[in-house]
N, C-alpha and C positions, 0 to 999 in steps of 0.2 A: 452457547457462546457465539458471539457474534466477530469477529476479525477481520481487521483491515489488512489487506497487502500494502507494502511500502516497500519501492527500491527508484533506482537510478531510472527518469525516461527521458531526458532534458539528452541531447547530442547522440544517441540511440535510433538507430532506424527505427521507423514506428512498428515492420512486420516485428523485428528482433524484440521489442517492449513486448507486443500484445504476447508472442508467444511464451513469454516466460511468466507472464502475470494470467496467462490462461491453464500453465503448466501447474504454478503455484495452487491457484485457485481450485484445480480439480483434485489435488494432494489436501488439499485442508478439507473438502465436501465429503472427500472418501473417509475422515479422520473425526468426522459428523460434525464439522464449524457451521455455520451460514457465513455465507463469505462476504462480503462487500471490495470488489474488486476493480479502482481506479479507471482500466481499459472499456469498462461498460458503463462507467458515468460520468466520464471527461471524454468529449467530443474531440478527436483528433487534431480537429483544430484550432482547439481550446488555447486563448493565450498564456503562458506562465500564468499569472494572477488569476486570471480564472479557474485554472485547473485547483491552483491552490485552495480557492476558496471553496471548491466542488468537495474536495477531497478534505480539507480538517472541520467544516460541515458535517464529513457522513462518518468522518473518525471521531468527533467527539460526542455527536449528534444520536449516534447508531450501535455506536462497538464499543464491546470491553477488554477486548485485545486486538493488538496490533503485531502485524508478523511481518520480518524484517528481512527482506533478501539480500543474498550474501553480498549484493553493490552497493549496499544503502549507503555506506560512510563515503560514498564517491557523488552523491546526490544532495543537493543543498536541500532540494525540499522533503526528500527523506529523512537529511536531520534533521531539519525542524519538527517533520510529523514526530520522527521520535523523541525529541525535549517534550512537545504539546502531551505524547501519550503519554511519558513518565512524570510531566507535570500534572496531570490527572489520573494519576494510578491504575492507568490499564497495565494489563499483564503482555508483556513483550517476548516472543516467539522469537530466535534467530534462527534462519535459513543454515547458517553452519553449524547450530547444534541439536537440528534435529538429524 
């Protein structure tokens, strides 16, 4: 299974983003995913729209689940990834209940 992370990185210091989506990331590889993780393929100084377009690219593109950190519903482009992945029936992981 392939999994995208998705949460909050818009008003986020950038150290604070990478360390929780690199936190995440090694929690899903121990759990046997292959991960696809936002922080290593949007360039920090990737504008809004670009990032977006990097990121639902490699979530629809790549993954059959999407796994949702516990900030996601504080992030505009997390909810969208997450309409995009339940408009495409990926399997959706939340961060508070595993």
């Amino acid at each position: 299974m392939t999994i995208f992370i998705s949460g909050k990185v818009s008003g986020e210091p950038y150290d604070q983003v990478k360390e929780k989506f690199i936190k995440a990331e090694y929690i899903l590889k121990r759990k046997g995913y292959t991960v696809v993780n936002p922080v290593r393929i949007v360039p920090p100084t990737a504008s809004q729209e670009y990032a977006m377009k990097l990121c639902i690219a490699n979530l629809t593109g790549a993954c059959d689940t999407i796994f949702m950190l516990s900030d996601w519903e504080q992030s505009e482009g997390a909810t969208l990834e997450h309409k995009i992945a339940k408009a495409c029936g990926l399997k959706i992981i939340y961060e508070d209940l595993c």
